[in-house]
C-alpha positions as CSV (number, residue, x, y, z in Angstrom):
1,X,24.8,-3.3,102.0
2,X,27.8,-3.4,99.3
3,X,25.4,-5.1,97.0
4,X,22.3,-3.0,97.5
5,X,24.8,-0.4,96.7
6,X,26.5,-1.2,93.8
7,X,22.8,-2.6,92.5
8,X,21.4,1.7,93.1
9,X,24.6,2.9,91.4
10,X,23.9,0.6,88.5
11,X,20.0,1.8,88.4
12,X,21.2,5.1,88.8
13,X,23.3,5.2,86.1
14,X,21.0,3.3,83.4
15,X,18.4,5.9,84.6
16,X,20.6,8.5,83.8
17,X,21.8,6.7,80.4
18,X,18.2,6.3,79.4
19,X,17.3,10.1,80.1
20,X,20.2,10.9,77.9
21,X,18.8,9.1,75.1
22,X,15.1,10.7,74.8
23,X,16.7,14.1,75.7
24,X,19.1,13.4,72.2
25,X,16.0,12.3,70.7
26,X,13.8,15.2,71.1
27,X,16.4,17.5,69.9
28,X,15.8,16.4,66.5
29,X,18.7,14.1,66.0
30,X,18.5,12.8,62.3
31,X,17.6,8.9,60.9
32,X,20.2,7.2,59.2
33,X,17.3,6.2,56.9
34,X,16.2,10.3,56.3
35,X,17.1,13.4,54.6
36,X,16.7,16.2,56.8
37,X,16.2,19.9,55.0
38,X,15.7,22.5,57.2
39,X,15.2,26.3,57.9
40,X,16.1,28.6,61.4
41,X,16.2,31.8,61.9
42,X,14.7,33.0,58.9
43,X,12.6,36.1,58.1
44,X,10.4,33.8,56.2
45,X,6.5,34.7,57.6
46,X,4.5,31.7,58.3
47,X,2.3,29.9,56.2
48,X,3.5,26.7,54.1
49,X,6.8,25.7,52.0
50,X,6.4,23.3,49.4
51,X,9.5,21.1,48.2
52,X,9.7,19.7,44.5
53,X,11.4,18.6,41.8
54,X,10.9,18.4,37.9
55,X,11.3,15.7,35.3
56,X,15.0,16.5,33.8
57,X,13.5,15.2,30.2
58,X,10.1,17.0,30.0
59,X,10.3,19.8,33.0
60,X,7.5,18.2,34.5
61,X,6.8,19.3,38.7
62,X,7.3,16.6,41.1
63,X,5.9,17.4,44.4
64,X,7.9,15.9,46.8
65,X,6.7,17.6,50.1
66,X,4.9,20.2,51.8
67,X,5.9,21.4,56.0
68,X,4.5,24.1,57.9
69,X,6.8,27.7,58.3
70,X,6.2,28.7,61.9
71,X,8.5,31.9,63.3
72,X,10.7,31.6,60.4
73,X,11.8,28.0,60.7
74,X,10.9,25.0,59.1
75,X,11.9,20.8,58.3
76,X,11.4,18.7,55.6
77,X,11.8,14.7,56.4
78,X,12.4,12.4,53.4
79,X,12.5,8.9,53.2
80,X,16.1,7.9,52.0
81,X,15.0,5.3,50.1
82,X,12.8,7.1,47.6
83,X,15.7,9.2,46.2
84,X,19.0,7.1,45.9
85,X,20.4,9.5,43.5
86,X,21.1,13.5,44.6
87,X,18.9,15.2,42.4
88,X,18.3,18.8,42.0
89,X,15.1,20.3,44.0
90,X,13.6,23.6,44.6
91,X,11.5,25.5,47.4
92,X,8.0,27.2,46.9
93,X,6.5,29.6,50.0
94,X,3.1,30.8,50.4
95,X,1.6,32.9,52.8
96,X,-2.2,32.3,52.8
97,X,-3.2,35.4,55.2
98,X,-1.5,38.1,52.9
99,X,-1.5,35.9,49.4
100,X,2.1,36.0,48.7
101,X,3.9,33.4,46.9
102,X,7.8,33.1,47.0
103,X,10.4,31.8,45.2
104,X,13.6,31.1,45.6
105,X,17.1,32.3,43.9
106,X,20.5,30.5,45.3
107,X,23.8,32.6,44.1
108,X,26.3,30.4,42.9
109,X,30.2,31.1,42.5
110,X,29.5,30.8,38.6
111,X,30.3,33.9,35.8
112,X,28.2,34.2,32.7
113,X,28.8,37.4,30.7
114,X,30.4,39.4,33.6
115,X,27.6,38.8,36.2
116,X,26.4,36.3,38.4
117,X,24.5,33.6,37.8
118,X,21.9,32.5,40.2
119,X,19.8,29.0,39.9
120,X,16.6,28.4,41.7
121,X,17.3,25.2,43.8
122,X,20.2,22.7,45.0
123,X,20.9,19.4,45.3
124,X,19.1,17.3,47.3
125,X,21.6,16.0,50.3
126,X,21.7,15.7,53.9
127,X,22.5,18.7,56.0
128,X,20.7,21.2,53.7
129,X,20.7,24.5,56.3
130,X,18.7,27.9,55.6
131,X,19.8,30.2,58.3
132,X,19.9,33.8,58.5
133,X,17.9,36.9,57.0
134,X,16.4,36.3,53.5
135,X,16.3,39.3,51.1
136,X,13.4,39.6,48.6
137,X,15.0,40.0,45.6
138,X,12.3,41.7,43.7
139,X,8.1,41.4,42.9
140,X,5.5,41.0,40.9
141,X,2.4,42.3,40.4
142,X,-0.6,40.8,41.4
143,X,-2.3,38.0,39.2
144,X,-5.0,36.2,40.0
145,X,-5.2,37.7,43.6
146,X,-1.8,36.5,44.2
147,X,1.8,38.5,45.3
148,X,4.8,36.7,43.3
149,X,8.1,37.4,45.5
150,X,11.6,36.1,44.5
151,X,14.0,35.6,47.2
152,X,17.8,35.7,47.3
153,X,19.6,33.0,49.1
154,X,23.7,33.4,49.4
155,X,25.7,32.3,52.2
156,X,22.7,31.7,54.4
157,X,22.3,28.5,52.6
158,X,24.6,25.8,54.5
159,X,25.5,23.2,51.3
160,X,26.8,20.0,51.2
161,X,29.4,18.7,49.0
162,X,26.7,17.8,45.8
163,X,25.5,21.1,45.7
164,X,29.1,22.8,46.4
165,X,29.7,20.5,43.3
166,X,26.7,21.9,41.4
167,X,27.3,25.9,42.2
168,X,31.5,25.5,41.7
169,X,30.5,23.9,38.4
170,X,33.6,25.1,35.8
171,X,32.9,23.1,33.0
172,X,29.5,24.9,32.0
173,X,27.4,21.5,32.7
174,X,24.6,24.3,34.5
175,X,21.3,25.2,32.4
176,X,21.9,28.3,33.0
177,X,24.4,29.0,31.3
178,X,23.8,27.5,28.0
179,X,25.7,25.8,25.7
180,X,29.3,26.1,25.9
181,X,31.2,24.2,23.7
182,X,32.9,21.4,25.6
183,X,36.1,20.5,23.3
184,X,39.1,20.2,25.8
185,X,38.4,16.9,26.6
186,X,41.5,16.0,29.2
187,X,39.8,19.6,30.9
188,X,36.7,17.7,30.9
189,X,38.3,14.4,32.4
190,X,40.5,16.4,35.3
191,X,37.5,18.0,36.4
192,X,34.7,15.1,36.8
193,X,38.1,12.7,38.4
194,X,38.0,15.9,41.2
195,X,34.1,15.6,41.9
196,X,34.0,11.4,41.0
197,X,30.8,11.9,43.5
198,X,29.1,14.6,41.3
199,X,25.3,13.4,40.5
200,X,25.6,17.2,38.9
201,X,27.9,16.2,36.0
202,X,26.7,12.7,35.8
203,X,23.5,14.9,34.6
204,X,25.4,16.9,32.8
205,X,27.1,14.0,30.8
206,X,23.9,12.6,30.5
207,X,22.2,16.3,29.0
208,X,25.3,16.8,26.2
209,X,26.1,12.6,25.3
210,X,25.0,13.5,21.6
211,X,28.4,15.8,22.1
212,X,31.1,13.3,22.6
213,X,32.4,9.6,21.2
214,X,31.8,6.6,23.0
215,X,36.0,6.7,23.6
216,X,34.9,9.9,25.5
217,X,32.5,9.2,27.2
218,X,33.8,5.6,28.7
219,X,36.9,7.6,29.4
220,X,34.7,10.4,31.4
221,X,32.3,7.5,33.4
222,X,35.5,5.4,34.5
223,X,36.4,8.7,36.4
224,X,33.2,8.4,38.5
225,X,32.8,6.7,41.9
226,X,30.8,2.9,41.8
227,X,27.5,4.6,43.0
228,X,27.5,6.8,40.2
229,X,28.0,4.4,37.9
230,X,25.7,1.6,39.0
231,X,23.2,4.3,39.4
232,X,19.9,4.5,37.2
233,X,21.4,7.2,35.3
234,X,24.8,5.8,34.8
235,X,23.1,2.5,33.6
236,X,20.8,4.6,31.2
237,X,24.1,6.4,29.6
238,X,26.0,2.9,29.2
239,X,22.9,1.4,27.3
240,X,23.4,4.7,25.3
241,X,27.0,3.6,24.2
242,X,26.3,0.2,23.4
243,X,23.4,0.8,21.3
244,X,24.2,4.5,19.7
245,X,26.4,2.8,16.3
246,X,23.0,1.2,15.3
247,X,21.1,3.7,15.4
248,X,20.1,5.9,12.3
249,X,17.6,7.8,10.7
250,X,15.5,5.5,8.1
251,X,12.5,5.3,6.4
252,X,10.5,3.9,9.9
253,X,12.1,6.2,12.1
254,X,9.0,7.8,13.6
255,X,7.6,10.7,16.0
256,X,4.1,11.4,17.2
257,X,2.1,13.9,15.9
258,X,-0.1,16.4,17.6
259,X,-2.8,13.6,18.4
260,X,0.1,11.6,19.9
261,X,0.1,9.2,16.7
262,X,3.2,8.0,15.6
263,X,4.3,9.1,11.7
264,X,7.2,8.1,10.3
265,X,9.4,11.4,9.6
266,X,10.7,10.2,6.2
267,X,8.3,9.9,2.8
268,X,9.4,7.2,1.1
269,X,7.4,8.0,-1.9
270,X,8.9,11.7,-2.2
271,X,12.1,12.5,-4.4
272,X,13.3,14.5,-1.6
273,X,12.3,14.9,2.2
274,X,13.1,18.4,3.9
275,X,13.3,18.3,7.7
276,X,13.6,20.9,9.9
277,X,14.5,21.3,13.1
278,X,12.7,24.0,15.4
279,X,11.1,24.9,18.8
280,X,8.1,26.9,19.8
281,X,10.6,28.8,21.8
282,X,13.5,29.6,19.1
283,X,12.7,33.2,18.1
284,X,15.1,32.6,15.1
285,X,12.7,29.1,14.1
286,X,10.0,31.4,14.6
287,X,11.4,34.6,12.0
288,X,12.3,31.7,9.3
289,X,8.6,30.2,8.9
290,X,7.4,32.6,6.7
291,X,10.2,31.5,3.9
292,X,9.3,28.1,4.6
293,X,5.8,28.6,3.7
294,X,7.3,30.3,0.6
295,X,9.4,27.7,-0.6
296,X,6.8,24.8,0.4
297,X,4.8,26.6,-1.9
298,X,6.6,27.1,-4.4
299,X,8.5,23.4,-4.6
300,X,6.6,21.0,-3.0
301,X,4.4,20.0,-5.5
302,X,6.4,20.7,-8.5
303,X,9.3,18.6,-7.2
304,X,7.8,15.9,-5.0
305,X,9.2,17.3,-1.9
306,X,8.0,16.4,1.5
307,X,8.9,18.6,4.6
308,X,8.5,18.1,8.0
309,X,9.0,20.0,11.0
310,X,9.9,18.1,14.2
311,X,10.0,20.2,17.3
312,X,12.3,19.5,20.6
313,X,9.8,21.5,22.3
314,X,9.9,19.3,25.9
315,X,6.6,21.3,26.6
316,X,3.8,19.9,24.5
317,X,1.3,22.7,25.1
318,X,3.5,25.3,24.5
319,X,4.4,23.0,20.5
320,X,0.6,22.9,20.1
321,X,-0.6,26.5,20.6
322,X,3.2,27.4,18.4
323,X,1.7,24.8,15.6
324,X,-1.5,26.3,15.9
325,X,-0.4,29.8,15.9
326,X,1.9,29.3,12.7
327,X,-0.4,27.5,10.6
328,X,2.5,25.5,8.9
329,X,0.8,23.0,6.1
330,X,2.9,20.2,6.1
331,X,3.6,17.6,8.7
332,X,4.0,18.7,12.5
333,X,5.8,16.2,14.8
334,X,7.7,16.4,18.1
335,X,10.8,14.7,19.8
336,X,10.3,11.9,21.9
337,X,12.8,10.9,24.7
338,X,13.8,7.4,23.1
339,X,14.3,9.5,19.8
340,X,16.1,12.8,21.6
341,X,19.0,10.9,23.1
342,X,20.0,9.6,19.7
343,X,19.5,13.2,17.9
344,X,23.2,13.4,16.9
345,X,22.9,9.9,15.2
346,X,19.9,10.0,13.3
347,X,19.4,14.1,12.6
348,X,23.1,15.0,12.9
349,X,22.0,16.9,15.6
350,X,24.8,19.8,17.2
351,X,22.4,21.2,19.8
352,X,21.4,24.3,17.6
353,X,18.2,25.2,15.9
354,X,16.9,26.1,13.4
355,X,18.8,23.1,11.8
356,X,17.4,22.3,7.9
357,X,18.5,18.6,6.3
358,X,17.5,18.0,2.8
359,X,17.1,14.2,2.6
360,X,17.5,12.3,-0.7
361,X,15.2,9.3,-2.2
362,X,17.2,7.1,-0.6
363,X,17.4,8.5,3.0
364,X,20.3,9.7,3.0
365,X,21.1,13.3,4.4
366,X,22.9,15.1,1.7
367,X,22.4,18.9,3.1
368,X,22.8,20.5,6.6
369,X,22.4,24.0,7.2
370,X,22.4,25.6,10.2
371,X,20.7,28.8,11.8
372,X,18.3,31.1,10.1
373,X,19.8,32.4,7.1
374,X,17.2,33.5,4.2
375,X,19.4,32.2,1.5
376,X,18.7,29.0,3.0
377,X,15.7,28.7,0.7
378,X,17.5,29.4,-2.4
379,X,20.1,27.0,-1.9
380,X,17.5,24.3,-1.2
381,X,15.5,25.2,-4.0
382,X,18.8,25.7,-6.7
383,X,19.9,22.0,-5.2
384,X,16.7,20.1,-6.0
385,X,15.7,22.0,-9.2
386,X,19.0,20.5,-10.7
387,X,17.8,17.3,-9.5
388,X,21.2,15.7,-8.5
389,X,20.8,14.7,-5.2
390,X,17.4,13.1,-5.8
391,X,19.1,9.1,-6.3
């Protein structure tokens, strides 16, 4: 009797342990193998959200998933394998029955100019909560028989430490807020030490490494944790160190043109080569090619000078319809990414365009000027007239 007992409590209890198990498992506990994104109690309608990346060196979309919205809730299931590194992501809505599309806003804790500054996704971690009431932020009209609807995220977004990282970010690493210049190096090093986990600034590093010396920049990725540095990204900014000191502009650097052909940027037969440095979407680049065509015009023939515009235009539809629009008659060619990394070493490169260098016959740069400046062209033209920069 004591063993048929003690054998029922034992069954009873397994029963009851088992139970336990598939009750914890329906209620959505999470793989140690997944990323888990997910949305309750939201004022989103239903219809489907679409999650996605892009390319941080040409913009490109990744989709990355799609999950349906039903009674304003929602979860996205990733495979932990695919992304190893945090990377930033962003949410698309649409609403089939009424043809809305939605996009999303996050507020971060950043200043620009007095205001806020608001981004339009996070960093892709676990525990990644929407919860609460989402404000539309504002509308626009109808195109194409389709609603376009920004929303405003705050504190109903529950964030993780990577993304904390991201919207906390004090050393202006964020897109968003352009360019700041980033001179207080030991400012720089106290900061990146704090967040040592920070994919965010590893990115960042990685966006501005034309900016500092490879002292610097050993200095900043000792600071990070192993993972960060035996990352894909961290690998790509060491090979950067090693081989930046050997490379330089020459006479078969090239860049493809706008049938994708490769053309060396230098002429070696010219007395002087004039490059300039533009995008399709620098108003200033824009206002100064009519006083290139001027002085290409006017000099390039008389003093066997070759110019050449090369773009950092990551969109390559946007270049082509620019290049179209402008008419520009003299060579056209466009950044690539094993050329861009380098654009300190080989153009002198700050980050700011329009940038002009007047190249000599022996390839080496013996002129900068930057910004759009319409004494630019008169300076150019005084320099090579007197012909003493052409050996």
């Amino acid at each position: 009797m004591i063993v048929e007992f003690m054998n029922n409590r034992k069954i009873k209890k397994l029963s009851i342990l088992l139970f336990t198990i598939i009750l914890l498992a329906s209620c959505g506990l999470t793989s140690a193998d997944e990323i888990v994104i997910k949305a309750t109690n939201t004022n989103l309608p239903d219809g489907r959200i679409a999650l996605f990346t892009r390319s941080r060196k040409s913009g490109v979309i990744i989709p990355m998933d799609t999950a349906d919205v039903k009674n304003g809730s929602f979860v996205f299931r990733l495979d932990k394998a695919k992304y190893p590194q945090s990377i930033m992501v962003f949410l698309e809505h649409f609403n089939a029955k009424k043809n809305e599309r939605r996009a999303f806003q996050f507020m971060t804790n950043q200043r620009y100019k007095g205001g806020g500054v608001s981004t339009e996704g996070f960093m892709l971690e676990e525990g990644l909560t929407l919860d609460g009431s989402l404000s539309e932020d504002r509308s626009y009209p109808i195109r194409n028989g389709v609603k376009s609807i920004v929303v405003r995220v705050n504190e109903q977004l529950k964030k993780g430490r990577q993304t904390q990282a991201c919207y906390n970010d004090t050393l202006g690493f964020m897109p968003q807020i352009g360019t700041p210049s980033l001179t207080k190096i030991d400012k720089i090093k106290e900061v990146i030490k704090k967040h040592a986990y920070s994919y965010h600034y590893l990115y960042g590093l990685e966006r501005r490494i034309g900016e500092f010396s490879n002292e610097n920049l050993l200095d900043f990725f000792r600071c990070l944790d192993k993972e960060l540095q035996e990352s894909e990204t961290g690998k790509r900014l060491i090979a950067y160190v090693k081989n930046r000191k050997s490379v330089k502009l020459t006479f078969s650097t090239a860049l493809p043109n706008e049938r994708g052909q490769p053309v060396p940027i230098l002429n070696q037969d010219a007395n002087y080569n004039l490059i300039v440095l533009w995008a399709s979407w620098c108003g200033p680049c824009r206002l100064e090619i009519p006083s290139l065509k001027a002085l290409h015009k006017k000099v390039a023939k008389q003093y066997n000078l070759s110019m050449v515009s090369v773009s950092f235009d990551t969109d390559k539809s946007a270049w082509a319809n620019a290049v179209q629009k402008e008419q520009m008659p003299w060579q056209q060619l466009v950044i690539n990414e094993s050329i861009n990394v380098y654009a300190k070493e080989i153009f002198q490169y700050g980050g700011y365009i329009p940038t002009m260098l007047l190249v000599n016959k022996k390839g080496e740069i013996v002129k900068k000027m930057v910004g759009y400046d319409e004494k630019n062209n008169l300076a150019i033209e005084k320099i090579i007239s007197e012909g003493t920069i052409a050996n």
